[in-house]
FIZA-899792 format. One line per 5 residues: number of its first residue (from 1); for each residue x, y, z of C-alpha. Coordinates in steps of 0.001 Angstrom, whole numbers, padded with zeros to 6 digits. Layout:
NUM> X/Y/Z ~ ...
//
This chain:
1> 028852/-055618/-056510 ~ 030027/-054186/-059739 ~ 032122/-051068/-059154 ~ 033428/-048604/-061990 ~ 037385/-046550/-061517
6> 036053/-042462/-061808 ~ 037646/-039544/-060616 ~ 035861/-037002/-057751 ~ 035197/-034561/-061055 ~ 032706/-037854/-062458
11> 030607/-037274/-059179 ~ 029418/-033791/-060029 ~ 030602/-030182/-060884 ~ 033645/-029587/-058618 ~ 033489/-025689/-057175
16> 036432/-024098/-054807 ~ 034831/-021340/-052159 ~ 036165/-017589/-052391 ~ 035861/-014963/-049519 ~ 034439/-011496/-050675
21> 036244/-008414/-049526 ~ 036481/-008645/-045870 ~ 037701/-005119/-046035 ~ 033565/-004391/-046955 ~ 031629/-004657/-044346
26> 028248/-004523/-046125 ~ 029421/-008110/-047427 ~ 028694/-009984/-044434 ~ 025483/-009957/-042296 ~ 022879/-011331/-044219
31> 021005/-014497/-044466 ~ 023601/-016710/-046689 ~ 025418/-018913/-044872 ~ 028826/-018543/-045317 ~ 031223/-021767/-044402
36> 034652/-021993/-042930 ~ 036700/-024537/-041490 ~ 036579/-022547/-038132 ~ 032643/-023576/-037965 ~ 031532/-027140/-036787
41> 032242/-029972/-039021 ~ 031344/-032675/-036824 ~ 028139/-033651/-038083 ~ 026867/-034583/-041369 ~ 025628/-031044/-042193
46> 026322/-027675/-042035 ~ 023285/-026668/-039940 ~ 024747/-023253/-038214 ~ 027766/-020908/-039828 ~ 029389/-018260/-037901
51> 029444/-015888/-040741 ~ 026817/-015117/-043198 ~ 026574/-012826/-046595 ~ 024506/-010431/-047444 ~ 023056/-010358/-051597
56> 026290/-007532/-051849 ~ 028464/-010288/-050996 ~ 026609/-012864/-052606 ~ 027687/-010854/-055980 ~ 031666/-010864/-055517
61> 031212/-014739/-055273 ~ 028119/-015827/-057048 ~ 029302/-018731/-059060 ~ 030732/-020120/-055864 ~ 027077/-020935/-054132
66> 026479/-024408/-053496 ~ 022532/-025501/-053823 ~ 021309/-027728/-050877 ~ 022858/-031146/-050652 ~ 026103/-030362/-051618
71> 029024/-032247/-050187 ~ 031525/-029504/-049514 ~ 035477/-031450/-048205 ~ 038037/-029086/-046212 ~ 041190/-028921/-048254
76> 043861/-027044/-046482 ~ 045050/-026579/-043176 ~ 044187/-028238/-040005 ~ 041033/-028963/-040464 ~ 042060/-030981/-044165
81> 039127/-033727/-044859 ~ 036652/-032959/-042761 ~ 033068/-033273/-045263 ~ 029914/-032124/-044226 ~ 026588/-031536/-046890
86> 025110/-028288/-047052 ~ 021163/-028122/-046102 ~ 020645/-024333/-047803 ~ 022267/-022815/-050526 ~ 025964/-021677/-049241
91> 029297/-020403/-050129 ~ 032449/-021819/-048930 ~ 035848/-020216/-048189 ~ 038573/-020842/-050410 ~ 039519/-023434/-048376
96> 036845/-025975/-049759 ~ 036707/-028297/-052804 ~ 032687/-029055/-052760 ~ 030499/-031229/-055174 ~ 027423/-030804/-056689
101> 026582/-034491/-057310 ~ 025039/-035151/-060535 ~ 021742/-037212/-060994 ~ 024308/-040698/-061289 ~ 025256/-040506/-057647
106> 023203/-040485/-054022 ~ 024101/-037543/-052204 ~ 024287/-039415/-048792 ~ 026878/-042224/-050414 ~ 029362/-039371/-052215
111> 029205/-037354/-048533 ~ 030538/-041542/-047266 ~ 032495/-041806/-049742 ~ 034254/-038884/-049335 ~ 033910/-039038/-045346
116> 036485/-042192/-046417 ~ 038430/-040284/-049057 ~ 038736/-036943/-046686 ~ 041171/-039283/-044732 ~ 043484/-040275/-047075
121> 043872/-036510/-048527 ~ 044627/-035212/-045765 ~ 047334/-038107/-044445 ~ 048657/-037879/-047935 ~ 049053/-033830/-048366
126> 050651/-033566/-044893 ~ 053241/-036371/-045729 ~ 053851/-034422/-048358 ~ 053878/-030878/-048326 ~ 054877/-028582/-045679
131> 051243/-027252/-045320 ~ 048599/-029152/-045338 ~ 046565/-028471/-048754 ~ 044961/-029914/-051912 ~ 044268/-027837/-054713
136> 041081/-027846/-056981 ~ 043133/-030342/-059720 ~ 044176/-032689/-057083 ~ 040912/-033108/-055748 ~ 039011/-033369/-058973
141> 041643/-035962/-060296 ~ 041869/-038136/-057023 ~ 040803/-041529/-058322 ~ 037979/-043514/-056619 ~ 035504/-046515/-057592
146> 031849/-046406/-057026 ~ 028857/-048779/-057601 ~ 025973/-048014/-059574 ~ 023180/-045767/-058113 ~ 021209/-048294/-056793
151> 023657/-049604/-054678 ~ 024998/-046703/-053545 ~ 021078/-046051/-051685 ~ 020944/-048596/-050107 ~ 024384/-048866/-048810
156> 024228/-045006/-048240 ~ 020617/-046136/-046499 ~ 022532/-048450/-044143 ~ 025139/-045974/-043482 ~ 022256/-043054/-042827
161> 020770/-045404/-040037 ~ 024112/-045128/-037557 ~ 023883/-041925/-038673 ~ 020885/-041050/-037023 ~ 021763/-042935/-033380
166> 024704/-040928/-033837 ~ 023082/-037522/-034406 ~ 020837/-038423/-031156 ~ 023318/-039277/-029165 ~ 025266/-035503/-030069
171> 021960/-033842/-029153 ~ 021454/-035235/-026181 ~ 024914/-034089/-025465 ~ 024947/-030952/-026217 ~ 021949/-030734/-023805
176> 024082/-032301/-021262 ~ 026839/-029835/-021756 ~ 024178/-026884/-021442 ~ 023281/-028481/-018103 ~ 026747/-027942/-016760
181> 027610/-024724/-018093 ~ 024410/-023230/-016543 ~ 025764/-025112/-013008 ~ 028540/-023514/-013943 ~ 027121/-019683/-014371
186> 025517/-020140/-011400 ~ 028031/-020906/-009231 ~ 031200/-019441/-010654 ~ 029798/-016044/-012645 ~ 026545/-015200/-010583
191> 027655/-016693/-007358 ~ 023881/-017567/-006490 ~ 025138/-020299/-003656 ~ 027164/-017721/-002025 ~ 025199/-014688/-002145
196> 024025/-014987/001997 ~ 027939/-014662/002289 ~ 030772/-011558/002048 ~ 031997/-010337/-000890 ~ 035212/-008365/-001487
201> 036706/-005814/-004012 ~ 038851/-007469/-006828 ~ 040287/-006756/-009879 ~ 037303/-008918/-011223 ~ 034902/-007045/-009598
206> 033192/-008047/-005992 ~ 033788/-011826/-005161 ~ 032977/-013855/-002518 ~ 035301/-013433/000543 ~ 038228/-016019/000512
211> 038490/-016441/-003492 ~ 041830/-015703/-004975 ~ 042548/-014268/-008824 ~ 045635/-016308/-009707 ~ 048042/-016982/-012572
216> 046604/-020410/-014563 ~ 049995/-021388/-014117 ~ 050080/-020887/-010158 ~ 046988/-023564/-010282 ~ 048105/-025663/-012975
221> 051115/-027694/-014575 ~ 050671/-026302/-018140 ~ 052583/-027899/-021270 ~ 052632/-027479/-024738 ~ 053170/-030266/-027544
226> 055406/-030875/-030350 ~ 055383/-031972/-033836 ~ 058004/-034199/-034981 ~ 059860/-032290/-038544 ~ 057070/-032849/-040842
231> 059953/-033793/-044040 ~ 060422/-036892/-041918 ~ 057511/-038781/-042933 ~ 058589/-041693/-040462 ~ 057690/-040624/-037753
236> 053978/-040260/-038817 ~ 051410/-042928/-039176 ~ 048023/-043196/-039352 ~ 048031/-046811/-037338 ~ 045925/-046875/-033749
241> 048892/-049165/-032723 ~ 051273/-045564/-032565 ~ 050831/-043090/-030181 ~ 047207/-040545/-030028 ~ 048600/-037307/-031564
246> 046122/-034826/-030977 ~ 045144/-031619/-033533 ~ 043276/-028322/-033195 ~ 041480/-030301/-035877 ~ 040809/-033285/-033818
251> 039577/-030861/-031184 ~ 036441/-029049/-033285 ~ 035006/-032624/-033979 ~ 035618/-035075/-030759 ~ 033073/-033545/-028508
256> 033759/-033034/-024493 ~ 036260/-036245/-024728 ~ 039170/-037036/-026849 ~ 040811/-040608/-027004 ~ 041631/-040538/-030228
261> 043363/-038282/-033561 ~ 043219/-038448/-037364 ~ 047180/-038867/-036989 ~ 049849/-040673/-034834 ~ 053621/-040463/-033844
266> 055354/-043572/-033628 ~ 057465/-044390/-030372 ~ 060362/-043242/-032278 ~ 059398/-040315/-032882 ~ 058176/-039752/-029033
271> 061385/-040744/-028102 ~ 064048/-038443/-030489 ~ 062102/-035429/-029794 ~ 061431/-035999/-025873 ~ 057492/-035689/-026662
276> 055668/-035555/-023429 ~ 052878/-037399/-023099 ~ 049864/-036646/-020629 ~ 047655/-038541/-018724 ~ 044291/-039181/-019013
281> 041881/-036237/-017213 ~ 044493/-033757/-018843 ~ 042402/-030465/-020109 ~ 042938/-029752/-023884 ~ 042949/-026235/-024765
286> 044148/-024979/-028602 ~ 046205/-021586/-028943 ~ 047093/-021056/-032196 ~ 045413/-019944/-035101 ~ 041989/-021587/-033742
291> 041712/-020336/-030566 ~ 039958/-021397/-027412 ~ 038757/-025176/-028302 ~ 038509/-027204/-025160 ~ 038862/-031286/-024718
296> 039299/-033359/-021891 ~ 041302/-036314/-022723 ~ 040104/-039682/-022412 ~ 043601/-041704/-022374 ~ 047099/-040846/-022513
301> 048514/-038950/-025251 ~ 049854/-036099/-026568 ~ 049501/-033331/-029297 ~ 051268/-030618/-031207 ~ 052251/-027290/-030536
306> 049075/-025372/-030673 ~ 047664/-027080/-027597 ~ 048603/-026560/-024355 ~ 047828/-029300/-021810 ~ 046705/-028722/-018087
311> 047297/-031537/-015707 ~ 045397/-031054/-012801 ~ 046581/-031111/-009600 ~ 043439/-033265/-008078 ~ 040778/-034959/-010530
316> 038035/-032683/-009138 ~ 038899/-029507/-010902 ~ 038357/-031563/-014106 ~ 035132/-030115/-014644 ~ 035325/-026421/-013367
321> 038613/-026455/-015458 ~ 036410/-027137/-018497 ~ 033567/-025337/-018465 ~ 035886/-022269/-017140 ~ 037863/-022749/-020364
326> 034849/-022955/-022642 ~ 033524/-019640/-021476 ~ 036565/-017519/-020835 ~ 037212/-014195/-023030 ~ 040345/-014548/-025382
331> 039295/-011861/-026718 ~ 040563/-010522/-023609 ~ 044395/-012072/-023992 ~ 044790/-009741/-027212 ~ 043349/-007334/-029797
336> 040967/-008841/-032272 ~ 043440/-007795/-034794 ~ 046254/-009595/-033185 ~ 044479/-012361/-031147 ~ 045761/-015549/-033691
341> 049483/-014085/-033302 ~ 049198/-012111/-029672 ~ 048531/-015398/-028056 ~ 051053/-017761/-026797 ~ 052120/-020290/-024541
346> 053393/-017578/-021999 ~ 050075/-015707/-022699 ~ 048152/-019446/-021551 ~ 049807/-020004/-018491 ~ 049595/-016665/-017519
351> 045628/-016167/-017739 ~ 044003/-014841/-014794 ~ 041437/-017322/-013424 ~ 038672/-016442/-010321 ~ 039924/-019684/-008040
356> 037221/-020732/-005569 ~ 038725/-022717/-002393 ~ 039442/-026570/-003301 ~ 036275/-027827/-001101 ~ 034063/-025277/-003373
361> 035703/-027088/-006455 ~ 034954/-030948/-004804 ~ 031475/-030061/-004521 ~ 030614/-028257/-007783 ~ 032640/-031508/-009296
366> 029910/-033978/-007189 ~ 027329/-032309/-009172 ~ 028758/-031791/-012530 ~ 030569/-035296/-012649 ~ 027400/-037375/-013502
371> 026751/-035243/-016698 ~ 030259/-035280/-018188 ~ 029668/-039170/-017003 ~ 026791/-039660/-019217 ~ 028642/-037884/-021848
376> 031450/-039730/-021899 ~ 029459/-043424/-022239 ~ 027337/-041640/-025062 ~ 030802/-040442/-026940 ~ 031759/-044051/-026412
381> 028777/-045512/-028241 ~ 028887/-042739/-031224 ~ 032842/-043557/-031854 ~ 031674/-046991/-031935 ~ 028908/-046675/-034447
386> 031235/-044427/-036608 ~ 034069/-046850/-036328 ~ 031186/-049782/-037660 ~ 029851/-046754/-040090 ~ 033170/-046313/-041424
391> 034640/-049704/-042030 ~ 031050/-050749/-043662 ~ 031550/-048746/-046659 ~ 034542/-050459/-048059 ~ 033282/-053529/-046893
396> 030031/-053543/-048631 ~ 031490/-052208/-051894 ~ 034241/-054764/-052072 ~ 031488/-057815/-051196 ~ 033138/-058471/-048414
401> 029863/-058335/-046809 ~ 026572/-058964/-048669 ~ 024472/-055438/-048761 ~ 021127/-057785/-047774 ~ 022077/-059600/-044660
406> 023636/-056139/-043140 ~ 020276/-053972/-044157 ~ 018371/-056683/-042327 ~ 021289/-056831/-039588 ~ 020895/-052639/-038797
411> 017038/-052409/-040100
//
């Protein structure tokens, strides 16, 4: 396969997001979608945004919006590399490099191709800056090679096929997860088992007789991680032979279960800095700047500073602990002004949490277990097909492998 050196500018017209006045409210609230790196990037598109603009807002910023099937890349902060295509015209923050390929390239192989490219920018701009970010220049100059366009289908066509088992297999998760978390209202917020029994005054309002309000860290050993001095580039890697070093950004894209990160600290660096590591079961929750993204992890590891770990003190609160997480009020911890500074680890491990008695918690967990079961062997399959999806590309392109036998192979 014949490929040709470019630069991400040869793909399309490169455009960087802007945010209109935040400080007018008229802006926001209509029927634009309006991207951030706060809204899911796990997928290939941007089906949902938390924010929308109205056609006011849509005027401060109007030669920022993207038409559909734009590949838009995250370019600073923690969420640097993450690439999703746009399904409806949008505008991005300032915090995303997009392209609008031009009629030379597939849009499914330049969202691949920079799915691939995404990883590199963001392990080289954290090596090498203090925060993570890559301006417009950067990311139009970055040098990559590309086949023609009629290669690029059909490898984009193999690509789209995992794809799809991938996309099923995040549905049928997400219905899974909406399975528990209604167990979970029902039990824990409407008390419907309970209601033949006494309830009792509490600061939370009547509860069933014999619950407790405690401190999270009363129930809980609670931890936070650490990040090695980022100016030492040694003790970062981006090998799966170093040690799982987990991100808030790893966090908004691995699903219920994490077992793996987009970074890693070698033993080293564990070592010097006296890194804790937790086990597997641990509950994941972020703190800073991104607040309130929940993970259970999957094998030992650890994570930096903006995640505080809960190791639980019997493997059955591993799903109450969860779903608690995933539905409690931060909002609550702080002002909405102050929440992303208000909020620290003190602030964590002194939430107030409605504690049921242990044999409450063993039962809900015989119920819930099987669906965070099924979950986790579906989250196994989907990291496998991305891991295949992923290592196809450059594979295909460089002939290791012959485009043919592998679209007969996955067809």
């Amino acid at each position: 396969m014949e490929l040709y050196k470019k630069h991400i500018s040869d793909l399309g017209r490169i455009v960087t997001g802007k945010t209109p006045r935040t400080s007018i409210p008229e802006n926001y609230g209509g029927y634009i979608p309006f991207l951030t790196p706060s809204d899911d990037l796990s997928g290939k598109y941007a089906y949902k945004t938390s924010k929308t603009l109205s056609e006011l807002g849509l005027k401060e910023v109007k030669n920022c919006l993207l038409p559909p099937n734009s590949i838009s890349v995250s370019c600073i902060g923690s969420d640097l590399g993450k690439v999703v295509i746009t399904n409806k015209p949008t505008v991005t923050n300032q915090q995303f490099n997009s392209i609008i390929p031009n009629e030379e390239n597939d849009v499914d192989f330049v969202y691949y191709l920079m799915s691939v490219v995404g990883k590199h920018l963001n392990f080289l701009s954290k090596t090498s800056t203090a925060v993570p970010i890559i301006n417009k220049s950067s990311f139009s100059d970055f040098e990559i090679e590309i086949p023609p366009i009629d290669d690029q289908k059909r490898i984009a066509t193999i690509l789209s096929s995992l794809d799809e088992k991938i996309e099923c297999n995040r549905r049928i998760n997400d219905n899974l997860e909406k399975q528990a978390q209604a167990l979970f209202k029902s039990w824990f917020v409407d008390f419907e088992p309970f209601k033949d029994g006494e309830f009792v005054e509490s600061e939370m309002g009547m509860i069933p007789k014999g619950w407790s309000i405690q401190k999270a860290q009363d129930v809980f050993e609670i931890n936070i991680g650490k990040t090695p001095p980022r100016k030492e580039k040694e003790w970062f890697t981006e090998s799966t032979e170093d040690n799982i070093w987990v991100s808030i950004a790893d966090m908004g894209n691995c699903g219920v279960f994490i077992s793996d990160s987009s970074e890693y600290l070698t033993i080293e660096a564990i070592r010097k800095y006296n890194i804790l590591m937790v086990e597997k079961e641990s509950v994941l929750l972020s703190f800073k700047l991104t607040i309130g993204r929940v993970a259970i992890a999957d094998t030992k590891l650890t994570t930096n500073e903006a995640i505080a770990r809960f190791i639980l003190p019997d493997k059955s609160y591993r799903e109450f602990l969860y779903l608690y997480l995933k539905r409690y009020e931060y909002g609550s911890l702080g002002s909405t002004s102050s929440i992303a500074t208000a909020v620290n680890s003190k602030t964590i491990k002194g939430m107030k949490l409605l504690m049921p008695n242990v044999d409450i918690i063993k039962e809900f967990s015989h119920k819930a277990r099987p669906l965070f079961e099924q979950i986790r062997i579906n989250q196994q399959e989907s990291r496998r097909l991305a891991q295949l999806r992923d290592t196809l590309l450059p594979r295909l392109m460089s002939g290791e492998l012959i485009v043919n036998e592998i679209e007969r192979t996955v067809g």
